[in-house]
N, C-alpha and C positions, 0 to 999 in steps of 0.2 A: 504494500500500500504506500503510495505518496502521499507526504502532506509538505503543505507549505507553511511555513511560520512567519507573518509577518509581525514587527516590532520582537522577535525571538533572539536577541543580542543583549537584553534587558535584563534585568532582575528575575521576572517569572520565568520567561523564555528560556536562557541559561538551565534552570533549574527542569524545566518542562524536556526539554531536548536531551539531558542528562538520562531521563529515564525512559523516556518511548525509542533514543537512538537504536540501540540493539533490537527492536522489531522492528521497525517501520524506515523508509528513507525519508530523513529530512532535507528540506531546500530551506532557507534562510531566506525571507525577502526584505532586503534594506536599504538605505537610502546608498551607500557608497561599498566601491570594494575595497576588502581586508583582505590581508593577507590568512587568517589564525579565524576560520571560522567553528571552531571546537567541536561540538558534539555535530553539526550537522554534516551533510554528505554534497551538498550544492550551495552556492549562492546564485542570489536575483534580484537586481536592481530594479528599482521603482520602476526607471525609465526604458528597463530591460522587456519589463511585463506586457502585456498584450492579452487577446481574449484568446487566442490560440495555448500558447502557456499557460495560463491559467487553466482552463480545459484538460492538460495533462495530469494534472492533480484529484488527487478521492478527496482529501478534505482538505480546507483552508480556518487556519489558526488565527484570529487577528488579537495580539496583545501588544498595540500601538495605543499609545496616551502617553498621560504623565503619570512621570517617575514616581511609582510606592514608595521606595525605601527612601528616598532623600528627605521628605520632612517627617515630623510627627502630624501624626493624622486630625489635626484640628479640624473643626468644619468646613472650613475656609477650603482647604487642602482632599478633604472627602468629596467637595462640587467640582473642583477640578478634574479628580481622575476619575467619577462617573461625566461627568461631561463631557473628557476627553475622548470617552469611548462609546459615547451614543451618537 
């Protein structure tokens, strides 16, 4: 099965890819390329994507927003990262 992980460089991502690596093939979708993409097996740039690529994939991941672990979760900061991602 393929999936794609977009925002998968992140705090959950990292941790996400750690553990479904060894079943699944992972692609990485992000904005620039690295050299060190750790647990996954591809990378795929924003500008890389298209409806055709996309299509190649069984599931798509999206853990794109703002950054969980950087502040404490004030209210302030909890409308942030559910807004970031709706």
């Amino acid at each position: 099965m393929k999936i794609l992980v977009a925002g998968g460089s992140g705090f959950v991502g990292r941790e996400l890819s750690k553990y479904i690596s060894p079943k699944y093939r992972l692609t990485l979708l992000t904005r620039s390329q690295k050299s060190k993409i750790g647990y996954y097996d591809d990378l795929l740039t924003w500008s890389e994507l298209d409806e055709v690529k996309i299509s190649d994939f069984d599931i798509v991941i999206n853990l794109c927003g703002y950054n969980i672990g950087q502040k404490r979760w004030s209210n302030s900061v909890k409308n942030k990262i559910i807004s970031s991602r709706i």
